[in-house]
C-alpha positions in Angstrom: 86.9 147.6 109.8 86.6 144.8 112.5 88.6 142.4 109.4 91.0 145.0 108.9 92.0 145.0 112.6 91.9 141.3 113.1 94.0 140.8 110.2 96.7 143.7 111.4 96.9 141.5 114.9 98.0 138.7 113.6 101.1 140.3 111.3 101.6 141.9 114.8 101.2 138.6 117.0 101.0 135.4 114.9 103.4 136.0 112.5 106.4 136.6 115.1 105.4 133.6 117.0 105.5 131.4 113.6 109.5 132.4 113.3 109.9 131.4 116.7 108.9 127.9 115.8 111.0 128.1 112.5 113.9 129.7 114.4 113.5 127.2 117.4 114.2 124.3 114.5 116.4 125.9 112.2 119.9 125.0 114.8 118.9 121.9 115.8 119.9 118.4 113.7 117.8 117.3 111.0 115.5 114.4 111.7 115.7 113.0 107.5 117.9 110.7 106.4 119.9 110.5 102.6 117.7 107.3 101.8 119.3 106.1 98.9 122.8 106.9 100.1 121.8 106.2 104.0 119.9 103.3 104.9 117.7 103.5 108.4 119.1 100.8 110.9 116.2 98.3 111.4 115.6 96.8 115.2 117.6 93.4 115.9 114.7 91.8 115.7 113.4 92.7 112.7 112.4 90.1 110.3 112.9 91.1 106.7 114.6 89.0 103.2 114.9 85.4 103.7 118.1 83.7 103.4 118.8 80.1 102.4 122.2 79.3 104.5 124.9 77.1 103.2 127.5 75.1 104.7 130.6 75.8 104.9 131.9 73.8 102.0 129.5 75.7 100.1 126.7 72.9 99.7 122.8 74.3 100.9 121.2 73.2 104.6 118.1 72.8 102.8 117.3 69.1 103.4 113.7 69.6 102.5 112.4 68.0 105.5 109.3 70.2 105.1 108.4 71.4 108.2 108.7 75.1 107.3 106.1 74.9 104.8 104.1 73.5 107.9 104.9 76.1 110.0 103.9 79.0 107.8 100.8 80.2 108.8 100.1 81.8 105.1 100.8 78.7 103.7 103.7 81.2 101.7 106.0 78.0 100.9 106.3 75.9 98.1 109.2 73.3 97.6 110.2 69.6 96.4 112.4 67.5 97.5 114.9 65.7 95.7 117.9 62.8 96.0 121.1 63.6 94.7 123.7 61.6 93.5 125.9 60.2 96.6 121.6 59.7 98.4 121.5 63.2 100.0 118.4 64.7 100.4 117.5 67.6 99.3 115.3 70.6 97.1 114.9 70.2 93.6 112.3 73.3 94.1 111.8 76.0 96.6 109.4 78.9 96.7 108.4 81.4 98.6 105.6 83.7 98.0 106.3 87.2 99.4 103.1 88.2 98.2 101.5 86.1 100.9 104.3 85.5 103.6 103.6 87.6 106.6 107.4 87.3 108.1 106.6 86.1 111.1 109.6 83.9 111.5 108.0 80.4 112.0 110.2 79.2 109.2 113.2 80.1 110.8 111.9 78.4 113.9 110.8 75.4 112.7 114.2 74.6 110.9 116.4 71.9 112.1 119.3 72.7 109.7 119.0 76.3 110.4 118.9 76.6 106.9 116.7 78.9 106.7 116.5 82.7 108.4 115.3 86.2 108.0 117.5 88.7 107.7 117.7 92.9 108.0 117.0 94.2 104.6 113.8 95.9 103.6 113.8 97.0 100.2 111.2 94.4 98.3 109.6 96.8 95.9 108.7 96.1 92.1 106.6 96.4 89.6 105.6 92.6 88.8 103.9 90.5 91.0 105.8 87.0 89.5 108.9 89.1 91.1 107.3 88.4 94.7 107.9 84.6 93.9 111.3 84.3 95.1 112.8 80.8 93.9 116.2 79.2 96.1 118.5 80.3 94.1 117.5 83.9 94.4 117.6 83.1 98.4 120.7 81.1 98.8 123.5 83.4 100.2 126.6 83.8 98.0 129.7 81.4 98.6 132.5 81.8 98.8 132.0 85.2 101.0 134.8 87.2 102.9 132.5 89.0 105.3 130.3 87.1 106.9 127.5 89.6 108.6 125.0 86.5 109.0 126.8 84.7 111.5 126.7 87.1 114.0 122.5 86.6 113.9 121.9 85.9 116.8 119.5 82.5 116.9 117.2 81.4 119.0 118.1 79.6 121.5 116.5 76.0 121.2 115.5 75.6 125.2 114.3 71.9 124.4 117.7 70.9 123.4 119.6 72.5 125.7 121.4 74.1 123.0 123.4 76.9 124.4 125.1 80.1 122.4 128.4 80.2 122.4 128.8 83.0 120.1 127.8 86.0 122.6 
């Protein structure tokens, strides 16, 4: 008997309360996003998919000078330098395991070309892991391009230099 009137309670005082709640959010806006067709805005200072920036005549930044690989803390980067025909320097190969890179952003500090930099997007999943090896030409940015959304990254601000931005 005692179950009996325990149970009848709460159809008489739980349930009502648990439409509240449901009532409460069924007028307000929905919190989910269309993933696929919506993508969430990251922070601006999010570090995601790196980007190997060219000139504007179309030729790479990369002079290999090296000193990203030396700044990587996971020791993510792989590359080779190379001369070209007129004596430029530059990479023959360049690697960079995502398996192991913890985008930290050292790479895009160490730079002196600003050749290399980390951009917004987020979507790295797949289903081999020599896919996580990303090679240069998978990372060089496509020329010629009508939009531009990379320029208006903001960089860092190289104090030591006195290097100011102009683009703000």
């Amino acid at each position: 008997m005692k179950e009996i009137l325990k149970a009848f309670g709460h159809v008489i005082f739980k349930m009502p309360l648990g439409f509240v709640v449901t009532l409460k959010h069924l007028f307000k806006k929905p919190v989910t996003l269309d993933y696929p067709a919506r993508k969430k805005p990251m922070a601006p200072r999010y570090r995601g998919r790196h980007y190997l920036e060219r000139y504007d005549d179309g030729t790479e930044r990369c002079v290999c000078c090296g000193l990203c690989a030396a700044a990587c803390p996971a020791d993510a980067i792989y590359m080779e330098p190379e001369q070209s025909e007129n004596g430029e320097r530059r990479a023959k190969m360049y690697e960079i395991n995502l398996l192991r890179c913890i985008f930290c952003g050292f790479c895009e500090e160490a730079c002196p070309e600003e050749a290399i930099f980390l951009g917004q997007d987020y979507e790295f999943s797949d289903y081999q892991r020599d896919s996580f090896i990303w090679t240069r030409e998978q990372m060089l940015v496509p020329h010629p391009r009508q939009d531009n959304p990379f320029k208006r990254i903001y960089r860092r601000v190289r104090r030591v230099y006195g290097v100011t931005d102009k683009t703000k």
